[in-house]
C-alpha positions, 0 to 999 in steps of 0.5 A: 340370441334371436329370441333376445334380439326381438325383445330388445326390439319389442321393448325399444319400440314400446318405450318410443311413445313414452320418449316422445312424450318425456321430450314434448314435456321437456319442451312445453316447460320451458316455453310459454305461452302468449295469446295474440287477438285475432279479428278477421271477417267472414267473405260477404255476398258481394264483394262490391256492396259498397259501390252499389245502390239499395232501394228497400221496397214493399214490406209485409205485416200480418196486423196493422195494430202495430207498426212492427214494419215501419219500425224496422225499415227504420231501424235498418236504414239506420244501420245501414246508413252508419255502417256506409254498407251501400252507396245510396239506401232509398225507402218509401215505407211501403207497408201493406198487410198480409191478407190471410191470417193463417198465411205463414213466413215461408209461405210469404217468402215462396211468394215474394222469390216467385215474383217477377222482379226484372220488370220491376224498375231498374233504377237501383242495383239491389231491392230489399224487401220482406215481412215481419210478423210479430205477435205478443200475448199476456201470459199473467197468472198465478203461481204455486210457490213453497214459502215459509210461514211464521212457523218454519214450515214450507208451505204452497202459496200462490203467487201473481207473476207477469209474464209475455209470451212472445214471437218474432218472424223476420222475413228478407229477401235481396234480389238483384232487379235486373238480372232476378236473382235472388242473393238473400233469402231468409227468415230468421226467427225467435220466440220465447216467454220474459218474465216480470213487467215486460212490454211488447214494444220494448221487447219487440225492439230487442229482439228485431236488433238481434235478428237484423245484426245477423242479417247484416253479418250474413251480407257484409260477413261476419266479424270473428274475435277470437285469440290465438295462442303461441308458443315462445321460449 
């Protein structure tokens, strides 16, 4: 009689898993679903930017050639300004070239965080300052393509394809003037190659747009878009 009482237990809870999932089954069919859009924005470095004044100060660059510096002190300004993220933004553009050429990004960052930035003017609240290098190359030449001749036949051929290798370091970093602390400091960075008849300064303005939205995601935190399912009868 034992031996019959425990495998009715054993059997009993072997089918508990299959029972609760016959229900959860039961449940779902007759629910429904409804998605709900979700926008929420991550916490930002300071809680009170917008009360706060922003002086963009001294910027570097590896290559006077091209004014990849003044172009994107421009284009922050701008973003700043239409996003009302401080309370006053005041600029020089003050450009200057990095001496060495073999100086990297990090390096130039490591120079800039161990400056002395109290003795500086205490005229504003935060001090934005950074360096961009830019450099694109002529990547031009000629490819062996398969094509299909008159005959049918797949045959190699070469073929002239327009290519520009690029790459782009952006280098940032807020420091609070009076206290020296460092709020921001990064370097953000891409690199690639565009085919077809591509310009360097068109491309350069993509990719600059690209790295500054996340530097302004990073210091007013990011806005999150997502959906949320529920689950309704």
């Amino acid at each position: 009689m034992k031996k019959t009482n425990n495998r009715l237990f054993v059997v009993s809870i072997c089918c508990l898993p299959i029972i609760m999932l016959f229900f959860c089954l039961m449940i779902t069919g007759c629910a429904s679903y409804k998605k709900i859009p979700i926008i929420y924005r991550m916490s930002p470095v300071l809680t009170d930017l917008g009360s706060r004044s922003l002086e963009i100060g001294t910027f570097y660059q590896k290559s006077s050639g091209f004014q990849a510096v003044t172009d994107t002190i421009r284009i922050l300004q701008r973003k700043l300004e239409k996003e009302k993220v401080f309370r006053d933004i005041h600029y020089t553009l003050d450009v200057k070239t990095i001496p060495d050429e073999s100086t990297t990004i990090q390096e130039m960052m490591d120079t800039l965080a161990a400056t002395d930035w109290t003795s500086m003017s205490q005229d504003v609240d935060l001090l934005l300052t950074g360096a961009v290098i830019y450099v694109a190359r002529d990547r031009s030449g000629y490819d062996s393509e398969w094509q299909l001749n008159q005959y049918g036949y797949r045959v190699p051929k070469k073929v002239y394809k327009d290519r520009l290798s690029f790459e782009l370091e952006l280098g940032l970093l807020l420091v609070e003037p009076g206290s020296g602390t460092v709020i921001i400091r990064e370097v953000y960075e891409d690199k690639g190659l565009a085919e077809g008849a591509a310009d360097e300064i068109a491309v350069f303005y993509e990719l600059i747009e690209k790295q500054l939205k996340k530097f302004l995601d990073n210091l007013q935190g990011k806005e999150i878009r997502s959906k949320q399912y529920l689950l309704y009868r």
